[in-house]
VEXBASE-377706 format. One line per field, with one value per atom (N, C-alpha, C): atom name; residue in one letter; x negated, z, y negated. Coordinates in steps of 0.2 Angstrom, whole numbers, plus 5000, padded with zeros to 4 digits. Last residue first. Example, Ala and Ser with C-alpha at 12.3 -4.5 7.8 and 13.67 -1.06 7.14 Angstrom:
<nodes>
rodo: N/CA/C/N/CA/C
bavex: S/S/S/A/A/A
u: 4936/4932/4936/4934/4938/4934
w: 5035/5036/5039/5039/5039/5039
v: 5011/5005/5000/5028/5022/5016
</nodes>
This chain:
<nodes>
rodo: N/CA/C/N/CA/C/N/CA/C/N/CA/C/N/CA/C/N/CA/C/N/CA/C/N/CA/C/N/CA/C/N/CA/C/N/CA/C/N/CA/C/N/CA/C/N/CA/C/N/CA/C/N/CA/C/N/CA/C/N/CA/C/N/CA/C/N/CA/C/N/CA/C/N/CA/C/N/CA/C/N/CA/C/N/CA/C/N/CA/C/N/CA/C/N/CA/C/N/CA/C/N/CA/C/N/CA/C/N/CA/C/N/CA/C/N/CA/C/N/CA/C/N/CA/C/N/CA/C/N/CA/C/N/CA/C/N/CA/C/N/CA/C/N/CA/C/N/CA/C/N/CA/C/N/CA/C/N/CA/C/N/CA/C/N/CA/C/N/CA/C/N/CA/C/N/CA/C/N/CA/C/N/CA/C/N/CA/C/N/CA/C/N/CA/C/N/CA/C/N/CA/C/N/CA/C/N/CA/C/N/CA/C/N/CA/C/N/CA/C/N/CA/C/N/CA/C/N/CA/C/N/CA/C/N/CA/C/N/CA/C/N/CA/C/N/CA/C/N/CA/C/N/CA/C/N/CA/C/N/CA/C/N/CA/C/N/CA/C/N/CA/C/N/CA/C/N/CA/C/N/CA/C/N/CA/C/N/CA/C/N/CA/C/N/CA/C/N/CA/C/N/CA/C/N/CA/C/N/CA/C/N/CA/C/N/CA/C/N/CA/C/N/CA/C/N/CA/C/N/CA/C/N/CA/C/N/CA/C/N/CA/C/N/CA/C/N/CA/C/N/CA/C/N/CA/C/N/CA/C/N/CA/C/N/CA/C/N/CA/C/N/CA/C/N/CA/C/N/CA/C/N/CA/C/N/CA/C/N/CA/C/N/CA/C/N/CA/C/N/CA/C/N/CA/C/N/CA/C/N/CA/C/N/CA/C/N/CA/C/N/CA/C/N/CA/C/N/CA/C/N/CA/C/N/CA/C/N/CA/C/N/CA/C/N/CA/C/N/CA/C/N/CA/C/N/CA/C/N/CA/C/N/CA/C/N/CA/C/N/CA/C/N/CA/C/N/CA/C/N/CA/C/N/CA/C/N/CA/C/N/CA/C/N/CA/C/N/CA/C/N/CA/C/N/CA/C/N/CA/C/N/CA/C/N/CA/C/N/CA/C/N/CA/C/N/CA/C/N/CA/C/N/CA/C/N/CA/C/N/CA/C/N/CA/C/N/CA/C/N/CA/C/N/CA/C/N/CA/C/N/CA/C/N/CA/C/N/CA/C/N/CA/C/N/CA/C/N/CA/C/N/CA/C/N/CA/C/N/CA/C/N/CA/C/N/CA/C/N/CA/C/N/CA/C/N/CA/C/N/CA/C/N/CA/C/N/CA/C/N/CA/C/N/CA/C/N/CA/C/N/CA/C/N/CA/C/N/CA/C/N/CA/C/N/CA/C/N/CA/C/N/CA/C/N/CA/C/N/CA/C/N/CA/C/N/CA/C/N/CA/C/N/CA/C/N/CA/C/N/CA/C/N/CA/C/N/CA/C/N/CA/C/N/CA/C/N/CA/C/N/CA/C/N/CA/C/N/CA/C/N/CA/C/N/CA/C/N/CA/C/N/CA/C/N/CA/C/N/CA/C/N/CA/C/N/CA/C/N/CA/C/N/CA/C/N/CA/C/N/CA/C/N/CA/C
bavex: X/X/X/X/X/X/X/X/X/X/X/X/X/X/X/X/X/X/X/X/X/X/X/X/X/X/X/X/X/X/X/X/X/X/X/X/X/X/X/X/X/X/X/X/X/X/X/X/X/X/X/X/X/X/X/X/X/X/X/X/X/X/X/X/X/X/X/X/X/X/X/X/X/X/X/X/X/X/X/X/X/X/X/X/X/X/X/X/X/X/X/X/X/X/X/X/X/X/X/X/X/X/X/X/X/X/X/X/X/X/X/X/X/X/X/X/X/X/X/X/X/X/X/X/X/X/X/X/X/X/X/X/X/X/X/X/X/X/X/X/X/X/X/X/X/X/X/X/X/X/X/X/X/X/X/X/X/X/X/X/X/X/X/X/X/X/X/X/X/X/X/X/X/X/X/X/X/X/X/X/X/X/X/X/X/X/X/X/X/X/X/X/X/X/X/X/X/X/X/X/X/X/X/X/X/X/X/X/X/X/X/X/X/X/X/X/X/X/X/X/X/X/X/X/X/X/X/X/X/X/X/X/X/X/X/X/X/X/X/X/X/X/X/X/X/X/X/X/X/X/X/X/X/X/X/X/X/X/X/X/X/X/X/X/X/X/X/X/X/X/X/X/X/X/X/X/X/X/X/X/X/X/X/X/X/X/X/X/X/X/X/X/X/X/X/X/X/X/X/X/X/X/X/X/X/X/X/X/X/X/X/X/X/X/X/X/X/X/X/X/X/X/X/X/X/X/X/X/X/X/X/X/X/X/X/X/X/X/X/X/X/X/X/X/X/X/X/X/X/X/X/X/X/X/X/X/X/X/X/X/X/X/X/X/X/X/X/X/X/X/X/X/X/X/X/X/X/X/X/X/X/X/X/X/X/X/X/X/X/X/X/X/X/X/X/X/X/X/X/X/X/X/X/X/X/X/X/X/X/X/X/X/X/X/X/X/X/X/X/X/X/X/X/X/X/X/X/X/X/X/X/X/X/X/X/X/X/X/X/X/X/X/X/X/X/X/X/X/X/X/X/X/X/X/X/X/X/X/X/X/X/X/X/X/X/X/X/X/X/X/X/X/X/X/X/X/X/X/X/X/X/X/X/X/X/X/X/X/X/X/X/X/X/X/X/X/X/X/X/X/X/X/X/X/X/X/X/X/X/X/X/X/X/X/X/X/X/X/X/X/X/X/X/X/X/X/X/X/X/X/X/X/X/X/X/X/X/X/X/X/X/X/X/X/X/X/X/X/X/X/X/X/X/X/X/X/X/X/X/X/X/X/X/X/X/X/X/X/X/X/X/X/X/X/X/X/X/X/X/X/X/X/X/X/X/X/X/X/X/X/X/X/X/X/X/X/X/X/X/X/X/X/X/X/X/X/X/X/X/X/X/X/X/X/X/X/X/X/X/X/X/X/X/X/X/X/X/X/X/X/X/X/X/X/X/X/X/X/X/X/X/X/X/X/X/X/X/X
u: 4890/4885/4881/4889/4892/4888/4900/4894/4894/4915/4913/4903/4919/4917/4913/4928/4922/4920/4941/4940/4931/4951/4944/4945/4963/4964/4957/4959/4962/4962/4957/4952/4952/4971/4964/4958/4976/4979/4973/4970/4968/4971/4971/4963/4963/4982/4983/4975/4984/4987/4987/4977/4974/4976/4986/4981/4978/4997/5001/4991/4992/4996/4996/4990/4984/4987/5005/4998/4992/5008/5013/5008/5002/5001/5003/5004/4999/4997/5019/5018/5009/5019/5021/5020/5005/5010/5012/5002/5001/5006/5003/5006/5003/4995/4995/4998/4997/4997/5000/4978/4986/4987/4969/4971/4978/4955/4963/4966/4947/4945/4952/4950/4944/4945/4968/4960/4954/4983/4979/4974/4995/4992/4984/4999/4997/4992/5004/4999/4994/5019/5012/5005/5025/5024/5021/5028/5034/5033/5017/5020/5027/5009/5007/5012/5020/5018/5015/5019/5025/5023/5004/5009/5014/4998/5000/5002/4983/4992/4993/4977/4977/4985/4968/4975/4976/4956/4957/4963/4948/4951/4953/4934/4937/4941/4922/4926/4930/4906/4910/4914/4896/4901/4907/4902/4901/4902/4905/4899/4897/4916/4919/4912/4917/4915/4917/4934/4925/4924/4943/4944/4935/4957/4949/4948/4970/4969/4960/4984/4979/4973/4999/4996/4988/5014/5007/5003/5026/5022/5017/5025/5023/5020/5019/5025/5028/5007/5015/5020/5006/5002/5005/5007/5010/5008/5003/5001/5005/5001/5003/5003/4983/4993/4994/4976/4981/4986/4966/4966/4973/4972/4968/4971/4969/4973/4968/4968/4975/4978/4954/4958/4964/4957/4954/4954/4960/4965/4963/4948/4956/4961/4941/4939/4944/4950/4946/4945/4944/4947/4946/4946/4944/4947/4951/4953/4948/4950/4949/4949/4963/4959/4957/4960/4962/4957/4974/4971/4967/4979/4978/4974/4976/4984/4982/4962/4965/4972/4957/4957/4960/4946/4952/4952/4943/4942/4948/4941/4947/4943/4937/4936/4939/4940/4936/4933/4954/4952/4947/4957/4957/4953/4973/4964/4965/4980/4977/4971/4992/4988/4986/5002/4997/4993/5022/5013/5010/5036/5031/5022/5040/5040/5039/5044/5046/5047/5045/5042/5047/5043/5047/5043/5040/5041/5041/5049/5043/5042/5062/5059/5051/5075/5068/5061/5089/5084/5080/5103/5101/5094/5110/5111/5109/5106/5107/5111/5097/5104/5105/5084/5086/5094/5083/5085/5087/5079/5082/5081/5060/5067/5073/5051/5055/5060/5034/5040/5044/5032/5035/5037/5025/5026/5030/5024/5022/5028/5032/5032/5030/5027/5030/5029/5013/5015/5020/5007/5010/5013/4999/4995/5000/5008/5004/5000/5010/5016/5010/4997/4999/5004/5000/5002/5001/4998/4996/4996/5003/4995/4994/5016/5010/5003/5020/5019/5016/5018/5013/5013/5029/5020/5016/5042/5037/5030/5051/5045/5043/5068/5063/5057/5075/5071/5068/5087/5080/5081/5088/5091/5086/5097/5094/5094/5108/5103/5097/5119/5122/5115/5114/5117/5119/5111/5112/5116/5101/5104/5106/5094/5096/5104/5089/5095/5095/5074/5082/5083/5059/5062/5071/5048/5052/5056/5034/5036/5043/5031/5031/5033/5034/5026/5026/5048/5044/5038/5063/5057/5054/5081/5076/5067/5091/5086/5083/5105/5101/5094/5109/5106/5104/5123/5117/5115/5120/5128/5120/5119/5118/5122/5126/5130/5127/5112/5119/5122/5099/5104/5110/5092/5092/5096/5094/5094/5097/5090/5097/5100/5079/5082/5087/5069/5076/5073/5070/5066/5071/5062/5070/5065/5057/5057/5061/5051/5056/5055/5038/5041/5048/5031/5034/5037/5025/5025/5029/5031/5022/5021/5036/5036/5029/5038/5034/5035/5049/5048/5044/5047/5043/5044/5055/5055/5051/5055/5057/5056/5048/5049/5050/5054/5050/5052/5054/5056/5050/5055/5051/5055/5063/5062/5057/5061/5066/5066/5050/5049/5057/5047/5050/5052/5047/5042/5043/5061/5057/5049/5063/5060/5060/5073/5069/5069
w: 5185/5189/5193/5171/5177/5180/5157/5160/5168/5151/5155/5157/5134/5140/5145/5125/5124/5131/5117/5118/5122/5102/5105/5110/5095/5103/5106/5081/5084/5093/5080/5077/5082/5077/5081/5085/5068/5075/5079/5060/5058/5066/5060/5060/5062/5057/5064/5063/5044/5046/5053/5037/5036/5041/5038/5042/5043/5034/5038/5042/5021/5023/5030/5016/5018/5021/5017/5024/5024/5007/5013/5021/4996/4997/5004/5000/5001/5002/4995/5002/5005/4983/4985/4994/4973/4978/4982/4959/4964/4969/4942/4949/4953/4927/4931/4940/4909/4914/4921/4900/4902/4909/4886/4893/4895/4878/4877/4885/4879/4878/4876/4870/4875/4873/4868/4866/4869/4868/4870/4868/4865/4858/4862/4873/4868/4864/4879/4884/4877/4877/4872/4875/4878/4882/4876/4873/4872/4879/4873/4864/4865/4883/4876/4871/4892/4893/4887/4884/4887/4887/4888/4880/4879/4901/4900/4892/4907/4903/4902/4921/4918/4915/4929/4927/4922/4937/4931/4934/4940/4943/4937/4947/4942/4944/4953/4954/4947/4951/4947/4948/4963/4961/4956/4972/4966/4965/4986/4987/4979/4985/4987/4986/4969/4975/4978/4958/4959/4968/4957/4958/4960/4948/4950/4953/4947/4946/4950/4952/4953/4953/4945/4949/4946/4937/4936/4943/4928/4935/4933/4918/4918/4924/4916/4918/4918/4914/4907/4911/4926/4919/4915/4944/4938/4932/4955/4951/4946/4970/4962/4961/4975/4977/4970/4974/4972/4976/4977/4975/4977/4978/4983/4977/4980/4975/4977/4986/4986/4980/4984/4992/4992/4972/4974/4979/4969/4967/4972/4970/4974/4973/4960/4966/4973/4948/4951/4958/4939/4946/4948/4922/4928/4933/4919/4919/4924/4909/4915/4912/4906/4905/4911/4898/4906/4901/4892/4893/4897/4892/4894/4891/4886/4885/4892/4882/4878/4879/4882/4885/4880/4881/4878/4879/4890/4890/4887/4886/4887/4885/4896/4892/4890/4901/4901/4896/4898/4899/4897/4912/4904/4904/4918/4920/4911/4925/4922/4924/4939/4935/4929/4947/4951/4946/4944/4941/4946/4947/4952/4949/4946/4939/4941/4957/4958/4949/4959/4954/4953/4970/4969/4962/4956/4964/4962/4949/4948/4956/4951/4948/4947/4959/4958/4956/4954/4958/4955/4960/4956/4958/4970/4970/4966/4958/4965/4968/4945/4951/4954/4942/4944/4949/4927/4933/4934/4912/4917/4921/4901/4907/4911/4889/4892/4900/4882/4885/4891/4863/4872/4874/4850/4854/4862/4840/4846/4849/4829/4829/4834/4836/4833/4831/4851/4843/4841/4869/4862/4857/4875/4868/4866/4887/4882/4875/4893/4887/4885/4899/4892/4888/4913/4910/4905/4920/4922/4919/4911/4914/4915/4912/4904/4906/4923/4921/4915/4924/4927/4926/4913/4913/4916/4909/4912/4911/4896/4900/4902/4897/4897/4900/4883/4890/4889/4875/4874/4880/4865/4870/4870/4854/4856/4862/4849/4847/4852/4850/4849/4851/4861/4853/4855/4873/4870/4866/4886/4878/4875/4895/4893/4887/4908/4900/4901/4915/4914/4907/4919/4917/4915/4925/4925/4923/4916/4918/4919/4909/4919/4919/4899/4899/4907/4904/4898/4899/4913/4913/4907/4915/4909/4914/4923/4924/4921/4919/4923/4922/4914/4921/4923/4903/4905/4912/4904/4905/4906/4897/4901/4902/4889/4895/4901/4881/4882/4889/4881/4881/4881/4881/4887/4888/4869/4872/4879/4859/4858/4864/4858/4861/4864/4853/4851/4856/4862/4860/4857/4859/4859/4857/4872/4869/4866/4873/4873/4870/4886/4880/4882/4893/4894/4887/4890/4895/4897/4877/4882/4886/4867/4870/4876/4857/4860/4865/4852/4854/4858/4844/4851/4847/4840/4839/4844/4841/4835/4834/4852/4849/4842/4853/4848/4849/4865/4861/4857/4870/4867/4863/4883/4879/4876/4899/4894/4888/4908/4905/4900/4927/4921/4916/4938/4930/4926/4944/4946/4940/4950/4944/4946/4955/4956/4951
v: 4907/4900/4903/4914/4916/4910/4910/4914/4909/4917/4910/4915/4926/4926/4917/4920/4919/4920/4927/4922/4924/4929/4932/4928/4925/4927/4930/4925/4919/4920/4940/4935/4929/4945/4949/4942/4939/4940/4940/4944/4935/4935/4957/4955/4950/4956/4959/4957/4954/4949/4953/4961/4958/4954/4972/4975/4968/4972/4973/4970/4969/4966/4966/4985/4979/4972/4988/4992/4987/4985/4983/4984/4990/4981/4981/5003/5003/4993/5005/5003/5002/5001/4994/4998/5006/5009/5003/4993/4998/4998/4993/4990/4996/4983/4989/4987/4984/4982/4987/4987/4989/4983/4983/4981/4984/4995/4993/4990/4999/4993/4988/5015/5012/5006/5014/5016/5015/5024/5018/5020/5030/5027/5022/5035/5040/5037/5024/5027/5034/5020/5021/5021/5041/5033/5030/5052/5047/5041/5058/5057/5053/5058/5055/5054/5064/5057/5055/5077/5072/5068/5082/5079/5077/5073/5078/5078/5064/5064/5070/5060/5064/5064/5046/5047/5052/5038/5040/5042/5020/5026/5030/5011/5014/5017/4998/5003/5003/4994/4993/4997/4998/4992/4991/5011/5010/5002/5015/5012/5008/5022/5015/5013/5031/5031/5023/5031/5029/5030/5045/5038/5038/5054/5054/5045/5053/5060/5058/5045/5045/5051/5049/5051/5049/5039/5042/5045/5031/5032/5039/5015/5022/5026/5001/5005/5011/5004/5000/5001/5013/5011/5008/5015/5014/5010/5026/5021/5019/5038/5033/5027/5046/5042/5039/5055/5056/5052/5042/5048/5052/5025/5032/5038/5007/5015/5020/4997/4998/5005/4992/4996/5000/4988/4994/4997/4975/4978/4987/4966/4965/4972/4972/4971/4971/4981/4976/4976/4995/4993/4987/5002/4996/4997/5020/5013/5008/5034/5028/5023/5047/5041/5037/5064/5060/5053/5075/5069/5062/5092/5085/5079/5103/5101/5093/5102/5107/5105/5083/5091/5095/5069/5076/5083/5055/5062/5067/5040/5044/5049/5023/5031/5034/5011/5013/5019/5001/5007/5008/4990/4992/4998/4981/4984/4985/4967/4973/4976/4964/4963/4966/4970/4965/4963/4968/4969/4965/4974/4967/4969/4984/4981/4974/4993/4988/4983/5007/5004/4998/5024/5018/5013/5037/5032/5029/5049/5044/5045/5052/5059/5055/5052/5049/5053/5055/5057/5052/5043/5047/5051/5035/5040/5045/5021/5024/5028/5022/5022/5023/5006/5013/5016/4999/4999/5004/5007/5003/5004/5004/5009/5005/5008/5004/5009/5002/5006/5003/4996/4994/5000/4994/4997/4998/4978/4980/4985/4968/4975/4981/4955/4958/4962/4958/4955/4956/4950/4955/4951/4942/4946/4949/4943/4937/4938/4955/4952/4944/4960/4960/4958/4948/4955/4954/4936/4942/4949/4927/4926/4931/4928/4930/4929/4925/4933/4934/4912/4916/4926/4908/4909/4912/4922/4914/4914/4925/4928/4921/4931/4927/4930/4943/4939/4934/4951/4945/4944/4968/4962/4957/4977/4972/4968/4984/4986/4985/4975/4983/4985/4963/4963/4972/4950/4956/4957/4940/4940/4947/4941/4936/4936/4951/4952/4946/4950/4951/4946/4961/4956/4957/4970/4968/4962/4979/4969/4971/4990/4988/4984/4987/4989/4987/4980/4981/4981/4985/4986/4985/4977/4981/4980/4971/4971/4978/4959/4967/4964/4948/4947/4954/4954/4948/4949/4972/4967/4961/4989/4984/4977/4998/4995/4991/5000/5001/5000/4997/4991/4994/5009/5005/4999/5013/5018/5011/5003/5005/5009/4992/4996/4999/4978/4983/4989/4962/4968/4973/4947/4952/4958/4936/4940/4946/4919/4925/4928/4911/4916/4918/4896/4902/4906/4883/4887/4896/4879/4879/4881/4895/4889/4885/4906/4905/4897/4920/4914/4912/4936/4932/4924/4949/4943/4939/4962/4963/4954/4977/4970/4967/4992/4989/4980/5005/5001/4996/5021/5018/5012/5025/5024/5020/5028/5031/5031/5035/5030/5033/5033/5035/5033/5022/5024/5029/5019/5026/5028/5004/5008/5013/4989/4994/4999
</nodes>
């Protein structure tokens, strides 16, 4: 579990590619201290575990259905990462919850510059839409966030936006994104919990109609 607070900016330093699945070593100094094989680091929101670690560095595995899902399949050597550990318990929660269970990407649409903000938009898919309201949270790379604007529900092509402040620019890489740039993106894990809750009381709903007798 995450609070999207982002601790550090780490840097990939090696991609092994296999047919199915990657590794990956990423340096950072910050978030591998006293980790131990099997934790659980955040990379651009991707939950993933210690395979492997050095003073500086650690390695994952990435499987395939997470490179399908997330921007770790395009990333390069050298590539920017934000990073965070697993959250303590008993610490504050200075995000929300952030499970580092991505539902996919989106991509950025625009970016409007302000005098001490930034706002960016982003796609909505279809699937994903129900599941992001006006100021509920979000998390961008893994990056928590508040839902600052969001498209009409009548719009086809849904969107939402996210206003940065200069903290978030200059120590996520949310700073460095561009129109046309994919991120990877989770929604409020109690919003999945409520379409869940609603889809599987409709199929309920559905099954037990029954059909009035007409009358003899």
């Amino acid at each position: 579990m995450f609070t999207g607070i982002i601790e550090e900016l780490g840097q990939i330093v090696r991609i092994e590619q296999t047919a199915d699945a990657a590794r990956l070593t990423i340096r950072g100094p910050l978030v591998i201290d006293g980790a131990l094989r099997g934790d659980s680091i955040a990379v651009q929101g991707v939950c993933l575990t210690v395979v492997e670690r050095t003073a500086e560095t650690f390695t994952a595995d990435v499987m395939a259905q997470t490179l399908s899902m997330s921007t770790l399949s395009a990333a390069l050597v050298g590539s920017p990462v934000n990073l965070e550990r697993a959250a303590l318990v008993g610490g504050r929660l200075g995000g929300h919850i952030v499970q580092g269970h991505i539902d996919g990407t989106s991509t950025v649409l625009s970016l409007t510059p302000g005098d001490a903000w930034r706002v960016l938009r982003f796609s909505l898919s279809a699937e994903l839409a129900p599941l992001v309201v006006g100021k509920g949270s979000i998390a961008i790379d893994g990056v928590s966030l508040t839902v600052s604007n969001i498209s009409p529900a009548t719009e086809t092509d849904q969107w939402f936006e996210v206003s940065l402040i200069p903290e978030t620019l200059t120590v996520t890489t949310l700073g460095e994104r561009a129109v046309g740039d994919r991120v990877n993106i989770e929604t409020d894990i109690l919003a999945r919990h409520v379409e869940r809750m609603l889809a599987l009381t409709a199929t309920h709903n559905s099954q037990h109609v029954t059909t009035p007798r007409s009358a003899s």
